[in-house]
C-alpha positions in Angstrom: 1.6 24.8 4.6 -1.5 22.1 5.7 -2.6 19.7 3.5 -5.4 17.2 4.4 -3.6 14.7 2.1 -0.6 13.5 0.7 0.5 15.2 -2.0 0.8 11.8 -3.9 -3.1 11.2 -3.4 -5.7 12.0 -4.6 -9.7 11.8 -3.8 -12.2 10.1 -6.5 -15.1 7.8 -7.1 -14.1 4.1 -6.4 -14.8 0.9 -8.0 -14.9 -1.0 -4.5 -16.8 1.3 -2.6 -18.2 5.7 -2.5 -15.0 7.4 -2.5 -11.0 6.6 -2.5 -7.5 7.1 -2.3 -5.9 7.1 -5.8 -2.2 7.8 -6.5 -1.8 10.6 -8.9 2.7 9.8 -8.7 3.9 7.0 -8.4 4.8 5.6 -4.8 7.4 3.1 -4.0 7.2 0.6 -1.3 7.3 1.2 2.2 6.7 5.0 1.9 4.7 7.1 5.4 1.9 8.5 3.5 0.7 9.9 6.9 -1.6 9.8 9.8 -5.1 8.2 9.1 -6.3 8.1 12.7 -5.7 9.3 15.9 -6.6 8.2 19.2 -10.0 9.8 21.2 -12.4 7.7 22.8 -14.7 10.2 21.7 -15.5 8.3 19.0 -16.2 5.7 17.3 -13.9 2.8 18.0 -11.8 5.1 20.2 -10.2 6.9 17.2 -11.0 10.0 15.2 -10.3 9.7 11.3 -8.5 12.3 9.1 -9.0 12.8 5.5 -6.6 10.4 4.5 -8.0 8.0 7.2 -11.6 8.4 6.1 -10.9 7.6 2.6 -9.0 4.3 2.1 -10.9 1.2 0.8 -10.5 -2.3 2.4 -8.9 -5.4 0.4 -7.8 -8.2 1.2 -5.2 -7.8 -1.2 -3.9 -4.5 -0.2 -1.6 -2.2 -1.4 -0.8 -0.5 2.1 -1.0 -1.4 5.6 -2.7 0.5 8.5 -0.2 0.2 11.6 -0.8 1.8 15.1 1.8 4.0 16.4 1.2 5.4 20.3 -1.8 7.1 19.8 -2.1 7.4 16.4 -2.7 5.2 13.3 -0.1 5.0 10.3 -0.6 4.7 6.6 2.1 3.1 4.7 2.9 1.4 1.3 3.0 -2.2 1.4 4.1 -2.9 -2.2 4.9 -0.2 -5.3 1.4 1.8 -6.4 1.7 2.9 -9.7 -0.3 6.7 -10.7 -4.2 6.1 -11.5 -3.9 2.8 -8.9 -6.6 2.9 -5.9 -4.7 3.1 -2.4 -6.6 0.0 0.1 -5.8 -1.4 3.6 -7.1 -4.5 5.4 -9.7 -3.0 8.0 -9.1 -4.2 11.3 -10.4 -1.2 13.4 -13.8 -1.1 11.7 -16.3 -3.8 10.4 -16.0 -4.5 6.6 
């Protein structure tokens, strides 16, 4: 059956900016949460966001790590989240 997220996320009201991506299990390092973009120069920057693309916060001390993959870009956990923790990525593909 689809989802739109992960089922170890969660949308809610962030602290660094609108909405975000919070954990609602724990994670462990280095786990594919998903898809967060994939490739159309139809938009924006040549890529078309899904959910769990259009609601990660930047950091510069992240938590996960936005990779590209073909045509498509890659969420993954960069170090342990614990539940209640907000999900964040460096942005390189969009200004800050």
């Amino acid at each position: 059956m689809y989802s739109p997220l992960p089922r170890e996320v969660t949308i809610r009201p962030s602290n660094i900016h609108g909405l975000g991506l919070f954990a609602v299990l724990n994670i462990r390092v280095d786990y594919h949460l998903g898809i967060s973009h994939i490739k159309d120069k139809r938009f924006e920057n040549g890529y078309i966001r899904t959910p769990l693309g259009g609601f990660f916060n930047h950091s510069e001390n992240p938590n996960c790590e936005a990779f590209v993959d073909d045509d498509y870009i890659n969420l993954v956990t960069i170090k342990p989240i614990k539940r209640g923790e907000e999900l964040t990525a460096e942005y390189w593909l969009y200004d800050v």
